[in-house]
Every structure is written in C-alpha cells, then in structure tokens.
C-alpha positions in Angstrom: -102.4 -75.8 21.7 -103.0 -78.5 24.0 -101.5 -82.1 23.7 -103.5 -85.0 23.3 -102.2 -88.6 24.3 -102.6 -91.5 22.2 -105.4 -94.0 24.0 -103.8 -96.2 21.7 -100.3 -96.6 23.2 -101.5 -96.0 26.8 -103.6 -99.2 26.4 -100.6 -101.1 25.1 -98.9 -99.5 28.0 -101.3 -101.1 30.8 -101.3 -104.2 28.8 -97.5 -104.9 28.5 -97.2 -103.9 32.6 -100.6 -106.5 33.6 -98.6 -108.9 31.0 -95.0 -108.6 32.4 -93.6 -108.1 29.2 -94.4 -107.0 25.5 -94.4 -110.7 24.0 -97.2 -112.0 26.4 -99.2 -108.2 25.8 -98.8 -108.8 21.8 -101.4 -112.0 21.9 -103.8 -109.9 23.6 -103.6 -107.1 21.7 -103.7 -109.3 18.3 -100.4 -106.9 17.6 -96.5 -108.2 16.6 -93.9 -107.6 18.6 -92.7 -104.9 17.0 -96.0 -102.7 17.0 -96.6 -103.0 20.6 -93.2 -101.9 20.8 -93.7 -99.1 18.4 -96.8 -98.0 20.7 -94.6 -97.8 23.7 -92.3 -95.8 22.0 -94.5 -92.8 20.7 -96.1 -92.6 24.5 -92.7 -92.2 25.9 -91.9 -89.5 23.7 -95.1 -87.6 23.3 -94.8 -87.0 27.1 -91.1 -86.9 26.7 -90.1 -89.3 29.6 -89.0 -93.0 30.1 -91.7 -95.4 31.7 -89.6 -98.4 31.9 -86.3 -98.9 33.3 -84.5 -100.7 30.5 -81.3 -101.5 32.5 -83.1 -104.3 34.4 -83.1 -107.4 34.2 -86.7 -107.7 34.2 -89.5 -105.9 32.9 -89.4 -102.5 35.7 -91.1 -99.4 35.9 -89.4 -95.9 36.6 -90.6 -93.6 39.0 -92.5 -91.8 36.5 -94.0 -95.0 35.1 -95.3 -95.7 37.7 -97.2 -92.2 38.1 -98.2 -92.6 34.7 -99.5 -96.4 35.1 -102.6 -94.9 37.8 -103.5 -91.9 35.1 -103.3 -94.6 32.2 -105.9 -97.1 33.9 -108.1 -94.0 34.8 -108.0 -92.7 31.0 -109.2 -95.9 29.9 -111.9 -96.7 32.6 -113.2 -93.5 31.8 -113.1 -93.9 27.6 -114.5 -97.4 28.7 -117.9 -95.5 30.7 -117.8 -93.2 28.1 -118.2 -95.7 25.3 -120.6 -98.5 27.4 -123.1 -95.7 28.2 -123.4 -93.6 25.5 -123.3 -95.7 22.2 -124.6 -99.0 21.7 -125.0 -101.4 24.1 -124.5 -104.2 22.1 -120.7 -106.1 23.2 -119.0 -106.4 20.2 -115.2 -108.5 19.9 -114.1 -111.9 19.9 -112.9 -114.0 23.5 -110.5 -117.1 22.5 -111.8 -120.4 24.8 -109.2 -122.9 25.1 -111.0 -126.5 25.9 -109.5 -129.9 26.2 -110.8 -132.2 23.8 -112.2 -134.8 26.6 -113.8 -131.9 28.8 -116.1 -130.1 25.8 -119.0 -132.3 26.0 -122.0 -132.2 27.5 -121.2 -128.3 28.9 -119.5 -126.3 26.5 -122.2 -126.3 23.6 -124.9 -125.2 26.3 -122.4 -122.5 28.0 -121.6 -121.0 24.2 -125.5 -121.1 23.4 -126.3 -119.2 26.5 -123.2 -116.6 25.8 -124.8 -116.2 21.8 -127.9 -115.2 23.7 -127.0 -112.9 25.7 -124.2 -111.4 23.5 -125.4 -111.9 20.0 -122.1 -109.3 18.6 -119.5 -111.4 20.2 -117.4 -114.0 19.1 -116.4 -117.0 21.2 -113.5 -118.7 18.7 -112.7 -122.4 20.6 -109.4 -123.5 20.6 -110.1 -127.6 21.3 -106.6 -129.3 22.6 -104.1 -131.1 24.8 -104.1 -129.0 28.3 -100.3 -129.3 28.0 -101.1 -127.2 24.8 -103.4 -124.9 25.8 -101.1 -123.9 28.8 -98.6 -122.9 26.5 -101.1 -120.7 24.1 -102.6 -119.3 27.4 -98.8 -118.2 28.7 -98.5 -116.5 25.3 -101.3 -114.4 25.5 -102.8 -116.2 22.5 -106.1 -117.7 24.4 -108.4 -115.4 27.1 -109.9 -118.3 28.9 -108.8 -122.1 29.6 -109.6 -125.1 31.1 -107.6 -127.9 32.1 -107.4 -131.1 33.0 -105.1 -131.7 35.9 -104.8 -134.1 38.9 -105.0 -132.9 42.6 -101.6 -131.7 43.1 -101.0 -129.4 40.4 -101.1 -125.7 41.4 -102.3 -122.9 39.6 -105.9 -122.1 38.4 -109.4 -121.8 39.9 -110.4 -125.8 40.5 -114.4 -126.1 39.4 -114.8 -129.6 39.8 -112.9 -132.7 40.7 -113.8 -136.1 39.6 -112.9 -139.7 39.0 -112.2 -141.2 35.9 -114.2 -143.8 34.9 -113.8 -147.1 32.6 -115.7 -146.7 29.5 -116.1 -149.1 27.1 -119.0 -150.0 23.8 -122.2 -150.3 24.6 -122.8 -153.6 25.7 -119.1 -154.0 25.1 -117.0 -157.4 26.8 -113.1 -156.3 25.7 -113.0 -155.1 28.7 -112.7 -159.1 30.0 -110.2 -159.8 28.2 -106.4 -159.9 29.6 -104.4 -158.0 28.8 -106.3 -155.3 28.7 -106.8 -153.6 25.2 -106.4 -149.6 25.8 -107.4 -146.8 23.1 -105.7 -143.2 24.1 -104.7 -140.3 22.4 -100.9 -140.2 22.3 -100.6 -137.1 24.6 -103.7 -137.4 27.2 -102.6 -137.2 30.4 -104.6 -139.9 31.6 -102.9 -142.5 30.2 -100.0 -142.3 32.9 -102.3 -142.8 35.8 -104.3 -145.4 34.1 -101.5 -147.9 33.6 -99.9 -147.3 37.1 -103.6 -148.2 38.3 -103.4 -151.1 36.1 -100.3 -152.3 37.2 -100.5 -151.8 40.9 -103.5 -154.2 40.2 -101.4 -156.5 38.5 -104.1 -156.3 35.6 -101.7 -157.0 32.3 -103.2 -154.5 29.5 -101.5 -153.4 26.1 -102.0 -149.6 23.9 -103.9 -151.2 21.3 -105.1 -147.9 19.8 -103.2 -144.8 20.2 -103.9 -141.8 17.9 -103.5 -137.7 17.9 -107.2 -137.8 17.3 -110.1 -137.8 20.2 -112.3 -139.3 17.5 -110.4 -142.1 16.5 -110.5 -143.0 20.3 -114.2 -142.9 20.5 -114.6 -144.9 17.3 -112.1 -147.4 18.5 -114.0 -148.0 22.0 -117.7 -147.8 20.4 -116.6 -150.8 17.9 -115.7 -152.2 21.5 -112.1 -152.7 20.1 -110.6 -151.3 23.5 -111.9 -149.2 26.7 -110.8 -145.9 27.7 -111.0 -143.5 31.1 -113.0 -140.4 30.8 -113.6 -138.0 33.4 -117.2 -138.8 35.3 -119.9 -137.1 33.6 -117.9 -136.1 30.4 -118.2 -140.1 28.7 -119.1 -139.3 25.1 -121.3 -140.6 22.8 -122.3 -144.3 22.0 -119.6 -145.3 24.7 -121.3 -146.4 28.6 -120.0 -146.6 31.7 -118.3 -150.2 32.6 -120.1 -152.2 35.0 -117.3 -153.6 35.8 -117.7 -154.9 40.0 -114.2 -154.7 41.2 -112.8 -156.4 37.9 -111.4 -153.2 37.0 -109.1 -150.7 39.6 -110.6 -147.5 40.6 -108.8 -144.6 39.1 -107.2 -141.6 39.8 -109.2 -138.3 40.9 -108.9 -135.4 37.9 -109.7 -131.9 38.8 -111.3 -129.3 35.6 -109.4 -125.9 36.3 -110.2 -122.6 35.1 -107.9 -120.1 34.4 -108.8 -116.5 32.9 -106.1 -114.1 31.5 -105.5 -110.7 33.6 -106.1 -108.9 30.3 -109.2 -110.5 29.5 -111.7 -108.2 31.3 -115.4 -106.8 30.6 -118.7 -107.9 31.5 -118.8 -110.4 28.5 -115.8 -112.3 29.5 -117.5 -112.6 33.1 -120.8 -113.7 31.8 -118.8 -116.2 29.7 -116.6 -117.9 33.1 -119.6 -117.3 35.0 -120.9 -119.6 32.7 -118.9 -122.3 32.7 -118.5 -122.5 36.3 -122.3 -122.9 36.3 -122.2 -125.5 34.1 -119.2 -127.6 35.6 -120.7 -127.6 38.5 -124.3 -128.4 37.7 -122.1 -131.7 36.2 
C-alpha cells in the first residue's frame, strides 16, 4: 500500500527552514516549541531520512533536505490551488498587524475597513505599541505585518513615507511660550531623544512635565494645553493643532514609517492588506 506524507509536518518543515529555526516558525504556526518539533520528527521518519544536519552550529539542511525542501513547497502550492479553486472562495484566518500607537490614525481604521470589505472571513487582530516592541514580537514570529517608526539611518524594512515631526500643542494653546518648555511624552517614544537634542542645540530650556506609558494621557495632557508634543506630520491626533510657532520653536528631526512583512506571511489577503497600507501612507 502506498505511503502518504503528512501536509502537516511538511508545512512546519518549509516554515521552520523560511524561519531559520523552529522558535521563530512556532509564532507563525500558532504551535509550541515542542509541537513544531514533534512535526519535524514524524516527517523525518515517515520518509526515514534526516533533513537537518543537527551537528551545526546553525540551523542546516542535509543533502536530502534540501531535495526534500523543492518537493515540500510544490506539495503545498499545489494543495494551496487545489483548495483556492475548488472550494469556497471566501479567505478565511486571522493576520496579526503590529502599529505604533502614534502612527494608527488617520490611516489604519480606513485600511482595515477596506480589508473587512474585501475579506469579510478574515481577521485582522492589531497589536498597537512601542516600535522597539513590536520589533521584538515581529522577530518572534508572533506579529505578520509591522510598522515602525524610525529615523533615516536605521536599516531594515520597506520605508513608505518619511516626514517631519511637528510641534503640536491645544487648540489655541500658549504653553508653548513659556520657558522652559513643558513636554508630555510617553516614557518609551523614540521621539523624545531627538526632540530635546533639537531643544538644546537651540538653547531653548524645556522640562518632562508629563511622562506616561499611555498615548492617551499624552493627548489629554497637550489638549488641556498643559504641555506640547512632536508627532509625525499628518498623524497629529485629535483636539490637538499644529503650532504656529514662526521660528520660536527648532525644526525637528525627519522620521521615516517602515513596513516590514514576515516571510511566512503569504496569500493574496496579506498582499491586499500591505498593499493597503502603502496606499494609504502615501496618499498621507
């Protein structure tokens, strides 16, 4: 009687090899450890050879891994096809979107509106954090997209936009007159660093007055015009205005929105969804 191999384990095969290790392939697989180890384990002996080379140092293939890594990505194109043209073609799943707190508004809400549309089965769960954060989810394999907020120099990603940050203040606010300089930040935004050097190669004196873990206590802090804050241009937030400020203030540091999309996160609703927000970074 013919053998039959597990599409099971050959997908946690392809997924721990596009990973680089079985720790990273476990988030995406929403599987411990121990499972996607399991996996590998029954492929290697239902075909009764070794795919990795376990002396390394490093995650490595043998010989007949890598045979078997071209026929495993066939099988599951093909079961892919199979499935995509002859059941429902309704997407079905869930993609995890990691979005810095400062960076969701005004795009996010219309770019998830749109995805709900056109893929009324999937689930978009949105992780809202630090970038530092989200990096670390992302390396984990716990988060299919990201975006970050970086400055110029930092390497890595797919850059969308870059723009200034901006002085923001209340509406109709005058704090930001007064000397020193009352500030309102989160306590791990990474603007902070490159307003204050701005400040002080302006010899502008300025103090934290408000520093908090919560975006919202920010916002509340700047709308009572208690202190101003730096945004990124074209993501200020609600009952806050750009300060018309005419040189009183220092320009500030340029901040670039990156995108970065796991090599595991694949399928037309994950495109439609970073096609998306490129759109709507852009149209910024």
């Amino acid at each position: 009687m013919p053998r039959n191999l597990d599409l099971t384990a050959i997908r946690a095969f392809v997924a721990v090899v596009d990973a680089g290790g079985v720790t990273k392939a476990s988030g995406f697989l929403n599987l411990t450890q121990s499972a996607v180890s399991m996996q590998l384990k029954r492929l290697e002996e239902s075909i009764g050879v070794a795919l990795f080379d376990r002396s390394a140092r490093r995650l490595a293939l043998t010989g007949a891994g890598e045979q078997m890594l071209g026929y495993a990505r066939r099988l599951l194109d093909l079961n892919d096809e199979v499935l995509g043209r002859l059941t429902a073609k309704d997407y079905t799943g869930q993609i995890t979107l990691g979005v810095p707190h400062d960076v969701v508004y005004p795009a996010i809400p219309q770019v998830l509106q749109r995805f709900n549309t056109d893929f009324p089965r999937m689930r978009v769960q949105l992780v809202s954090s630090y970038t530092s954060r989200l990096k670390t989810m992302f390396a984990r394999g716990e988060l299919d997209v990201i975006l970050t907020t970086a400055d110029g120099t930092t390497a890595g990603g797919e850059t969308l936009i870059t723009r200034s940050l901006v002085w923001v203040g209340a509406e109709g606010g005058q704090v930001w007159k007064q000397r020193p300089l009352r500030l309102a930040f989160e306590h791990a935004c990474i603007f902070r660093r490159g307003v204050q050097d701005a400040l002080d190669r302006a010899a502008i004196s300025w103090e934290m007055a408000v520093e908090s873990d919560s975006i919202r206590t920010v916002e509340a802090s700047v709308s009572a015009d208690l202190a101003v804050h730096a945004c990124i241009e074209g993501a200020e937030p609600p009952y806050v205005e750009r300060i018309d400020h005419n040189g009183a203030l220092p320009n500030l540091p340029e901040i670039g929105i990156k995108l970065y999309r796991a090599e595991l996160a694949r399928g037309a609703p994950v495109d439609a969804l970073t096609e998306g927000i490129r759109q709507a970074y852009r149209g910024m």
